[in-house]
PLY file of the C-alpha trace (Angstrom):
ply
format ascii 1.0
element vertex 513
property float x
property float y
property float z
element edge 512
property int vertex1
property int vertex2
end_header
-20.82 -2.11 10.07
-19.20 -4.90 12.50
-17.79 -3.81 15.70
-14.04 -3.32 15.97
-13.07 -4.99 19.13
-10.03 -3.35 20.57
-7.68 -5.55 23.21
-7.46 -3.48 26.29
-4.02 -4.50 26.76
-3.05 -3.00 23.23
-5.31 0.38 25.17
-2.61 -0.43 27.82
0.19 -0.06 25.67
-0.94 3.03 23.71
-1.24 5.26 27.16
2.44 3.76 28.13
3.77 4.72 24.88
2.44 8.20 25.64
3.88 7.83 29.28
7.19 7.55 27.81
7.24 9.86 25.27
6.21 12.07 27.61
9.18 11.19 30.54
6.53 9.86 33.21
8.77 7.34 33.90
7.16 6.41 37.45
3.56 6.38 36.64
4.63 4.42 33.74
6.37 1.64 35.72
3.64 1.93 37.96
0.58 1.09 35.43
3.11 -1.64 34.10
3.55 -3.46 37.67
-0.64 -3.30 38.06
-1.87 -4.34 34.49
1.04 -6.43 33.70
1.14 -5.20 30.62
4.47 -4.26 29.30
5.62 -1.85 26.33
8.45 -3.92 24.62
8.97 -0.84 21.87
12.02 0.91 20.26
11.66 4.08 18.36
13.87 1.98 15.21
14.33 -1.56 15.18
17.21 -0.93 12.84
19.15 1.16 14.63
18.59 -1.09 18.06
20.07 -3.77 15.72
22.81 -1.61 14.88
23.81 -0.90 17.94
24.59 -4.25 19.61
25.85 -4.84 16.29
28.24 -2.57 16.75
28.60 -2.88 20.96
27.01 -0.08 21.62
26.27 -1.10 25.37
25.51 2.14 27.09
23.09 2.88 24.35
21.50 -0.97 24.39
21.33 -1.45 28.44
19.69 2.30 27.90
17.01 1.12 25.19
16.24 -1.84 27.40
14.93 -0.30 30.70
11.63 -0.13 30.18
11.60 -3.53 28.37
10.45 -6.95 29.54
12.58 -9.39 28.67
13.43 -13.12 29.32
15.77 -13.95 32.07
17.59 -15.41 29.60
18.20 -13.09 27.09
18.88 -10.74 29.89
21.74 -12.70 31.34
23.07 -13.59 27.45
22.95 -9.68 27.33
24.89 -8.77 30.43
27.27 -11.93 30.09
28.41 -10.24 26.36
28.76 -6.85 28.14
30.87 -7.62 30.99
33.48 -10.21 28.39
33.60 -6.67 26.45
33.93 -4.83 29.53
37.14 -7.11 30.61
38.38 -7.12 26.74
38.81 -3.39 27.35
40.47 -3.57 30.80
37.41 -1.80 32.27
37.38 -3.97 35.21
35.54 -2.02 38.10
33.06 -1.57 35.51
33.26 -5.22 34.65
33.23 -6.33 38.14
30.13 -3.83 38.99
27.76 -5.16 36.22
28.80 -8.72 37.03
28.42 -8.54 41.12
25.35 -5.77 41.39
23.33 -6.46 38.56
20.00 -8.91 38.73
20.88 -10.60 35.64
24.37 -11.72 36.95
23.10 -13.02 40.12
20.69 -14.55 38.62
22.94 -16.68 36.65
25.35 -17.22 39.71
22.45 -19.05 40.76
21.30 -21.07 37.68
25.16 -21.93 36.26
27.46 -20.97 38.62
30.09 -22.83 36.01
29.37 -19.77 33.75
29.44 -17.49 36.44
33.11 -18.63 38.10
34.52 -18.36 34.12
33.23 -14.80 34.18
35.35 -14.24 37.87
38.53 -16.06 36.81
38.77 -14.30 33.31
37.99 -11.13 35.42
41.02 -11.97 37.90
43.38 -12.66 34.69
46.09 -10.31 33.86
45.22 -10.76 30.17
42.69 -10.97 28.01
42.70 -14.33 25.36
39.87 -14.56 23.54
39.79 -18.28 22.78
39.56 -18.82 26.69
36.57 -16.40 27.09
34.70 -18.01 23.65
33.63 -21.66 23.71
34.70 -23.26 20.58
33.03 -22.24 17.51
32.26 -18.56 19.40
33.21 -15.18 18.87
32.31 -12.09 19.85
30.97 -11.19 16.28
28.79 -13.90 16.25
27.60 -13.53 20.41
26.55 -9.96 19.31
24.55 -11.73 16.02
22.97 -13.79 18.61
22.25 -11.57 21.14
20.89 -8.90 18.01
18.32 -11.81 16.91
17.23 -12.60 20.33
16.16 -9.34 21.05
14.87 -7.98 18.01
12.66 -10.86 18.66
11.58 -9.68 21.71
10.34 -5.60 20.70
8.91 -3.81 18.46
8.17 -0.80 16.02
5.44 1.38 16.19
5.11 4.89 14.87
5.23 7.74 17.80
2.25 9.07 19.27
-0.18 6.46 18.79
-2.94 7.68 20.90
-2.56 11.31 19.45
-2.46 10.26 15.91
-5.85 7.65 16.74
-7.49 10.28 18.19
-6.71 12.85 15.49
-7.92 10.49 13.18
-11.47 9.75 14.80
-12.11 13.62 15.01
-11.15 13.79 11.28
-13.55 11.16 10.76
-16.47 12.91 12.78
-16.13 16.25 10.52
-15.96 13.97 7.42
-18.99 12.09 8.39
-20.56 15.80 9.57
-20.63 14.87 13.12
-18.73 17.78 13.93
-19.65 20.64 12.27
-17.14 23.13 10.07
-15.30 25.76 12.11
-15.91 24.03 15.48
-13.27 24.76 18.17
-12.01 21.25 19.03
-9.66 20.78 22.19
-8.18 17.77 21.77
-4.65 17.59 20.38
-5.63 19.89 18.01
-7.87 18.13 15.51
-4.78 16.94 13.58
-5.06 13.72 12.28
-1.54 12.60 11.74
-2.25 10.17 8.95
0.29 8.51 7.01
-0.31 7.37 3.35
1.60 5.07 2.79
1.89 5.69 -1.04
3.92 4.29 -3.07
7.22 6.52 -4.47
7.04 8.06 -7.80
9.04 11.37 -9.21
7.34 13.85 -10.06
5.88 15.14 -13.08
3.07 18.09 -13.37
2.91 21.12 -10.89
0.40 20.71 -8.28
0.62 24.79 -6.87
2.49 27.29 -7.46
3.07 29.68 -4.34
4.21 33.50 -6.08
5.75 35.71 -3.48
6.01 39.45 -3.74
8.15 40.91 -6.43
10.98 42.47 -3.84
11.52 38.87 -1.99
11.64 35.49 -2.16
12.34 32.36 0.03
15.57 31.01 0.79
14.52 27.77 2.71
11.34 25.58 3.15
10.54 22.64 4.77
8.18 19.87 5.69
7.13 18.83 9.25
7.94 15.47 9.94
4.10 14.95 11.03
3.76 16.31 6.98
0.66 18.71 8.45
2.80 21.70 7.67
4.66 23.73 4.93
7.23 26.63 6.77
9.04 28.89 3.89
11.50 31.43 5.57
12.18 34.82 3.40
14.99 37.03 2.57
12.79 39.52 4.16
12.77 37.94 7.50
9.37 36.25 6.91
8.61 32.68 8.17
5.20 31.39 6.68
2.76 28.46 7.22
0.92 27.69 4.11
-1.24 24.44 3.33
0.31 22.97 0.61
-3.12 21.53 -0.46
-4.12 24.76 -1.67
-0.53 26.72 -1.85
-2.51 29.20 0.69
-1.10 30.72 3.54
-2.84 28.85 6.98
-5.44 31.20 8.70
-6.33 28.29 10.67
-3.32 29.23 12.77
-4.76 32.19 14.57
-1.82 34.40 14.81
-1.32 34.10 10.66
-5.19 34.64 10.19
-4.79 37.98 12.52
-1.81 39.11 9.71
0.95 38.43 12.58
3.93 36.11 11.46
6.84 34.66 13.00
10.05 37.07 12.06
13.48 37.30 12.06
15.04 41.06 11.72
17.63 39.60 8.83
16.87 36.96 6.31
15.59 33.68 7.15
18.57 31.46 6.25
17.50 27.95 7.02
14.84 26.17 9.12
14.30 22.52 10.97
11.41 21.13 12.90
11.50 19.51 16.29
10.65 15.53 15.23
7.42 15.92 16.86
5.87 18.54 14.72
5.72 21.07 17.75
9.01 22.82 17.43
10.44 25.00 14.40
13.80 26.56 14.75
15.05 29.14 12.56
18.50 30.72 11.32
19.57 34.09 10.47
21.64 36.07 8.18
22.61 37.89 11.52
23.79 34.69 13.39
20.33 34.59 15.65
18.57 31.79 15.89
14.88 31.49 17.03
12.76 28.44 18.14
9.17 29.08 17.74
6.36 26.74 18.45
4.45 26.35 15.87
1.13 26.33 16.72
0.64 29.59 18.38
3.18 31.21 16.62
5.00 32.02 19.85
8.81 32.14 20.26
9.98 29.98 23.17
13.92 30.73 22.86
16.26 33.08 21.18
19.70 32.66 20.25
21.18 36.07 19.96
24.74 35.00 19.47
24.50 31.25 17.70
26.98 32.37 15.56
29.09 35.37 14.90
27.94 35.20 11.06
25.03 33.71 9.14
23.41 30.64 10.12
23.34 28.00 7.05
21.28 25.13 8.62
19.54 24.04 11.61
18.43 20.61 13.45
17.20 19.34 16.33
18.43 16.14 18.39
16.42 13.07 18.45
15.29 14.01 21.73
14.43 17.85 21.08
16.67 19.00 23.66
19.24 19.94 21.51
20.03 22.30 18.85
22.96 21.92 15.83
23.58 24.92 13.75
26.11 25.18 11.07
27.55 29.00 10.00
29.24 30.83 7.09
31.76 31.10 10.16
33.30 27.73 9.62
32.07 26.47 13.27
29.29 24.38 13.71
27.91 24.67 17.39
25.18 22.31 19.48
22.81 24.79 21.87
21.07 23.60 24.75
17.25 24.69 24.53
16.34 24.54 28.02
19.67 27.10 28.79
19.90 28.45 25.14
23.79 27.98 26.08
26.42 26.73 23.60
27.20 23.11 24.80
29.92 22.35 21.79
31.90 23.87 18.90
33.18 21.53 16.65
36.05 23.51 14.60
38.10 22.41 11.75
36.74 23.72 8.40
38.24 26.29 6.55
35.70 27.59 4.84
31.65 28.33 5.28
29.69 25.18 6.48
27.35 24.91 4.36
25.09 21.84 6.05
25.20 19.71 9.32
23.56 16.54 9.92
23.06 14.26 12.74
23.36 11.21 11.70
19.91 8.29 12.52
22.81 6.03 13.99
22.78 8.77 17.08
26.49 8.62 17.45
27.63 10.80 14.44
27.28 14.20 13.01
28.31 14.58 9.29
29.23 18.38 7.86
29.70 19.52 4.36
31.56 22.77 3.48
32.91 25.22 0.80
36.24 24.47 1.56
35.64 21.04 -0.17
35.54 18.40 2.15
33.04 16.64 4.30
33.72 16.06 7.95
32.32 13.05 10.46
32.28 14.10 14.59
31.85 12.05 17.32
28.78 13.71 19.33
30.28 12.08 22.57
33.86 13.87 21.91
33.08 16.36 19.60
36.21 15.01 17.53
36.38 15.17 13.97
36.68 11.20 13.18
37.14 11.90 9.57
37.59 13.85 6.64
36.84 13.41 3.38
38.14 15.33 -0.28
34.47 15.65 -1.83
34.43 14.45 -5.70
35.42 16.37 -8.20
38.69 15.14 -9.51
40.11 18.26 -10.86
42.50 19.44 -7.82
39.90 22.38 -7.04
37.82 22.63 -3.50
34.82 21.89 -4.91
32.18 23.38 -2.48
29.71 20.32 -0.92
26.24 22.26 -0.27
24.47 19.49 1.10
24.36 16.13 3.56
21.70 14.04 4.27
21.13 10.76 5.93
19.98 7.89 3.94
16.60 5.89 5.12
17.59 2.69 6.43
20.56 2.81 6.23
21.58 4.41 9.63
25.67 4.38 9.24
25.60 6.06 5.20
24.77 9.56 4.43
24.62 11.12 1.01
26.91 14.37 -0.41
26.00 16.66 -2.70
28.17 18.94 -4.38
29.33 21.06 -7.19
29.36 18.33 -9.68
27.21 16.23 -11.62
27.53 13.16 -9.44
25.67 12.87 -5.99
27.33 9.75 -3.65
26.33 7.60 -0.80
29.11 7.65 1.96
29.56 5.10 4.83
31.16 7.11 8.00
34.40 5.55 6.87
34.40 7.30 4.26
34.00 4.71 1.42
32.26 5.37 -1.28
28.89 3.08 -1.45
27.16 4.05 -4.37
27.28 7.43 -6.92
24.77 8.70 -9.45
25.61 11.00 -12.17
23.76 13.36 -14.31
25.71 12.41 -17.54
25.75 16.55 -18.28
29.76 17.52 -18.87
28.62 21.21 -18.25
26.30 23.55 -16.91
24.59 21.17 -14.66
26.44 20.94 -11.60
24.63 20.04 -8.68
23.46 23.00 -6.10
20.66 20.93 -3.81
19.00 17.54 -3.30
16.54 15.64 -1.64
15.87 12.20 -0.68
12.59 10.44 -0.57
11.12 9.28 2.85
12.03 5.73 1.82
15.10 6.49 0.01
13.93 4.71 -2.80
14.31 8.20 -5.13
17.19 10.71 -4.99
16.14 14.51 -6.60
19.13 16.63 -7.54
18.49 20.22 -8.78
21.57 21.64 -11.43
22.40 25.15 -12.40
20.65 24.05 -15.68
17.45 24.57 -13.29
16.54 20.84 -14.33
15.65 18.19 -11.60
17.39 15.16 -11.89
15.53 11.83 -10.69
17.58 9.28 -9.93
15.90 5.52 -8.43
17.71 4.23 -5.73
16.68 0.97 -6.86
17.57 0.50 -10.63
20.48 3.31 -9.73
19.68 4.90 -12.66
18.48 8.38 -13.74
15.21 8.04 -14.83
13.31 11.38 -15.26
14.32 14.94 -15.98
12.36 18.06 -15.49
12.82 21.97 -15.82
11.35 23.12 -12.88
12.56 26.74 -12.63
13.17 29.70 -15.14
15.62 31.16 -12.35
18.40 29.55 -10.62
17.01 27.65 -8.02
17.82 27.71 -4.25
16.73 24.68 -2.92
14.20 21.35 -3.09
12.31 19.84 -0.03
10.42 16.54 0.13
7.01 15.61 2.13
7.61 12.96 5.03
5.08 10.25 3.32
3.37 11.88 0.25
4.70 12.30 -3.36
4.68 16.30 -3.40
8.06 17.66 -3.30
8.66 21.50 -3.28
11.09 23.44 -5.29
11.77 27.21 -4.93
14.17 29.95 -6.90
15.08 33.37 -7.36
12.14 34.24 -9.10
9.91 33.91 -5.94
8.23 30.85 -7.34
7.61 28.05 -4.50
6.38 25.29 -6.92
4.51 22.11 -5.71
5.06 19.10 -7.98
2.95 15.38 -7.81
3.31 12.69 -9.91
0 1
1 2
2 3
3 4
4 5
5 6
6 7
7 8
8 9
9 10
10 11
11 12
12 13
13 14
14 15
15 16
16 17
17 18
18 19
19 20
20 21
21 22
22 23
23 24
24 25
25 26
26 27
27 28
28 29
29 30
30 31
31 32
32 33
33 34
34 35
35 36
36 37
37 38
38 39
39 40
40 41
41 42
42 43
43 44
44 45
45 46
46 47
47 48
48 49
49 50
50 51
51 52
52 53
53 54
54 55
55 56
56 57
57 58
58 59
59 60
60 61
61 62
62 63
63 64
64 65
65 66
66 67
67 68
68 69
69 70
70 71
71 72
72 73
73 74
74 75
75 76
76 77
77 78
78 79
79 80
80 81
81 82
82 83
83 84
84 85
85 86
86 87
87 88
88 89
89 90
90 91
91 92
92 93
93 94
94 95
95 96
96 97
97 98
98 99
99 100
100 101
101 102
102 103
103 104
104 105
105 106
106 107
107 108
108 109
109 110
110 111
111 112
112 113
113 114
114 115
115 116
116 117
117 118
118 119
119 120
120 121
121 122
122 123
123 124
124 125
125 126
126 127
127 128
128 129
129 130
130 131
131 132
132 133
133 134
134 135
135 136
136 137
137 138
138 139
139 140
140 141
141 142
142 143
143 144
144 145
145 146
146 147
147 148
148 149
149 150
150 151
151 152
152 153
153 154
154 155
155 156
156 157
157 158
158 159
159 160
160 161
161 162
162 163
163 164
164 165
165 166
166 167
167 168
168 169
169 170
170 171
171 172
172 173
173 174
174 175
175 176
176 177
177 178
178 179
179 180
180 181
181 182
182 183
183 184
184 185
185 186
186 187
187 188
188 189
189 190
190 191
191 192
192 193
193 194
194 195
195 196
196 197
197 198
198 199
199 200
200 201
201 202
202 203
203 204
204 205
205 206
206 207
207 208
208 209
209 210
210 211
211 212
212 213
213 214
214 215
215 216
216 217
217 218
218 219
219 220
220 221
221 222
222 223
223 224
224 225
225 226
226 227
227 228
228 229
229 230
230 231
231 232
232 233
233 234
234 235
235 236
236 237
237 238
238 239
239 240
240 241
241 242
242 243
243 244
244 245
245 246
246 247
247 248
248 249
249 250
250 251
251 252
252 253
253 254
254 255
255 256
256 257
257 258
258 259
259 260
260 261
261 262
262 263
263 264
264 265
265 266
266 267
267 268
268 269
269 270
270 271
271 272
272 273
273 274
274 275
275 276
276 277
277 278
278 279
279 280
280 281
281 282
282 283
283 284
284 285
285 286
286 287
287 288
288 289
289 290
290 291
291 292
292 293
293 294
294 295
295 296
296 297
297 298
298 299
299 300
300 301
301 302
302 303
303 304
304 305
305 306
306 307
307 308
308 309
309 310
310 311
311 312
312 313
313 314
314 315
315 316
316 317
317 318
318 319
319 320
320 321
321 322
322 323
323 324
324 325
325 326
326 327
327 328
328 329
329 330
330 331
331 332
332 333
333 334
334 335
335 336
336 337
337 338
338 339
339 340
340 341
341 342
342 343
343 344
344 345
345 346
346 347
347 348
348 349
349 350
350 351
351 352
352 353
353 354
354 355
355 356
356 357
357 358
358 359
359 360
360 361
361 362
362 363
363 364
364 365
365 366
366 367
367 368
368 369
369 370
370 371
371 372
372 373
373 374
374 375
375 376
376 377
377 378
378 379
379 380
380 381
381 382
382 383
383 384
384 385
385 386
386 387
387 388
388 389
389 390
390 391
391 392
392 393
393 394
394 395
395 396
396 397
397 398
398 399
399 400
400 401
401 402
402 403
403 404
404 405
405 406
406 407
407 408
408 409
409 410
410 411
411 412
412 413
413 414
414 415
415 416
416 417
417 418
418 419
419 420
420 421
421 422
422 423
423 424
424 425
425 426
426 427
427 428
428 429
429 430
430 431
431 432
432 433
433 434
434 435
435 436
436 437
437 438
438 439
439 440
440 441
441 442
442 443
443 444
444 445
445 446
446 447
447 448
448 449
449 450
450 451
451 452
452 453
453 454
454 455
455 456
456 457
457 458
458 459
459 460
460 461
461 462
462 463
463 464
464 465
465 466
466 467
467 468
468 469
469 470
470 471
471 472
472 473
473 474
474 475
475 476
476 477
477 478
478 479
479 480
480 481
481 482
482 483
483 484
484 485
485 486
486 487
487 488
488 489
489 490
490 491
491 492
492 493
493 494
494 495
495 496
496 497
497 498
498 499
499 500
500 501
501 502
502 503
503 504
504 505
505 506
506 507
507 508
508 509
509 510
510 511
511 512
């Protein structure tokens, strides 16, 4: 077999990527002044796009720290920033960025015409538009400009590169028998964190069928983002690891194979991973919340008094530091893990919230409740921007169990409630797009899921039948009795076809195409 020659640059880039997903910022500027190597990544080019899009500066001047970029896309950049700045009448901010910055004195130097324009409109009394613009310019179109410059400048790569390479060569020295079965290996783990990249189908036939005992069952389950783990959380305070492979429980975890499980004293309510894999938080009937990590089985925080009734869901921020929890108390409250404090309460519902989101745009957290509406908050303010009556039409609250954001689409989440129709929202509150079962009665909704590439939306009905609707034709194109008991709730893997299913019968079903 040929060599694979590797760029030692690109071996460069894969130990700053781990630099800065690991916060050493220093040794990480450090390697990049000696090799000259930069890392021009963002963790979603999308998003990035988004938000200069939608002048987003603090964010974009953020994302662009550890980036090398042209002088002048840097000064187009700061130029944009500080015309906004003045737009707004934030003029010592406007006059800091424009006098302190390297990009601005930089162009002082190269077109001092542009740079005087930039002091005279800042010395104005006013702000006109058509006298900061050159003809044939707006600020829409700067921000287009300034979007397709820099996209052009970074880009994507999935996290953890040098983890998920390594995991992958020890996974392919036990497949090849270099490594022997059962051999302790120490590094990261020996998990491969391989993404197939299959292509989306429904399902179809039951892959495993998980039965739990005849006195419990599960009332939440979830996939890890890395999709190396299954976590099912009981009504008997239970929270389980199995390997969805084999629907067995994972005595490869030591603490499970010595019979000792993560617990909560009250039913397990709901559950959420960490995005990295290494972090599961859990919610209880009781209003505790624990964060365990997941590989030892040890629990790193407790949050005796989340709430002052049951917890109903559970996520982390994009940066793990943060915790959003949602309650049958009609508050939904963001905890600090490092001080396991209550940072916000975002009130306004009248009833239990059932579900709360953060949004992939970073800015927005979406809510869906029994008392029939669905609420957008400003993370920065911890306003409610908007609300929004969920469908229904008939003048009742119809409860909303469920939000979820929609792949690619950073600014659009989808609702789920007690109907036969499922819709994609905009944070406006405009309806983008609806699906709908066709069923007059007996089918209302009661959970969904959403593929990893949102090309396939799966809605569970009281009818116990699994709806498949393609995002792409935006029809329904597959139904499927899944239960013989109501069912509680439906979770999809992050890049495989196997979507899980579970009910009152203590059934945790695995179906593949």
């Amino acid at each position: 077999m040929a060599a694979v020659e590797i760029e030692s640059a690109d071996v460069i880039r894969l130990i700053l990527q781990y630099m800065k997903e690991n916060n050493l910022a220093r040794s990480m500027q450090i390697l990049q002044e000696e090799s000259t190597v930069s890392l021009n990544t963002v963790d979603s080019a999308d998003s990035f796009i988004q938000e200069i899009l939608q002048g987003h500066w603090d964010t974009v001047l953020q994302a662009i720290q550890h980036l090398k970029l042209p002088d002048k896309t840097l000064i187009d950049l700061y130029e944009q920033v500080v015309l906004e700045l003045i737009e707004l009448r934030e003029l010592g901010a406007a006059r800091s960025l424009l006098r302190q910055t390297d990009p601005m004195i930089c162009l002082k130097q190269q077109s001092p015409d542009r740079y005087i324009h930039l002091e005279n409109l800042l010395a104005r009394s006013y702000f006109d538009p058509r006298e900061a613009y050159p003809e044939g310019q707006s600020k829409e179109r700067r921000r287009q400009a300034i979007a397709s410059s820099l996209s052009g400048e970074v880009s994507v790569v999935p996290p953890s590169r040098l983890m998920a390479l390594v995991g992958q060569a020890i996974k392919w020295q036990q497949h090849q028998g270099l490594l022997p079965p059962g051999v302790q290996i120490d590094v990261f783990r020996g998990k491969a964190a391989i993404r197939d990249q299959e292509d989306e189908k429904y399902p179809g036939i039951i892959h495993k069928t998980i039965k739990f005992g005849s006195k419990t069952h599960i009332e939440c389950c979830a996939f890890s983002p890395d999709g190396q783990y299954l976590v099912s959380g009981s009504v008997d305070g239970f929270i389980e690891v199995w390997n969805f492979q084999t629907g067995k429980i994972r005595t490869d975890l030591k603490y499970q194979g010595a019979d000792n499980f993560m617990l909560m004293e009250t039913a397990v309510l709901c559950l959420g991973f960490s995005g990295d894999s290494e972090m599961l938080a859990t919610g209880s009937q009781d209003g505790k919340v624990k964060v365990w990590k997941i590989v030892t089985g040890q629990c790193l925080r407790r949050l005796e008094r989340a709430h002052t009734k049951g917890v109903t869901s559970v996520a982390f921020s994009r940066d793990n530091s943060q915790i959003l929890t949602a309650s049958f108390d009609a508050t939904i409250r963001i905890h600090g893990l490092k001080s396991g404090k209550t940072l916000k309460e975002l009130r306004g519902h009248s009833s239990f919230v059932n579900q709360a989101v953060f949004l992939p745009d970073g800015h927005h957290i979406v809510s869906a409740s029994s008392d029939g509406t669905v609420r957008v908050w400003s993370i920065k303010t911890s306003e409610c921007i908007n609300t929004h009556k969920s469908l229904g039409g008939s003048g009742v609250d119809v409860t909303v169990h469920s939000v979820a954001g929609l792949p690619k689409h950073p600014d659009q989440f989808l609702v789920c409630n007690r109907s036969n129709t499922v819709v994609v929202m905009n944070v406006q509150g405009q309806i983008v797009r609806s699906f709908n079962s066709g069923k007059r009665e007996g089918g209302d909704f009661i959970c969904f899921c959403v593929s990893p590439r949102g090309e396939w939306i799966y809605c569970v009905g009281e009818d116990r039948v699994m709806y498949c609707f393609s995002t792409t034709s935006g029809k329904l194109e597959r139904t499927l009795t899944v239960h013989d008991s109501a069912v509680i709730g439906i979770s999809h893997h992050p890049h495989q076809n196997i979507v899980a299913t579970f009910a009152e019968d203590g059934l945790l079903k695995l179906w593949k195409p």
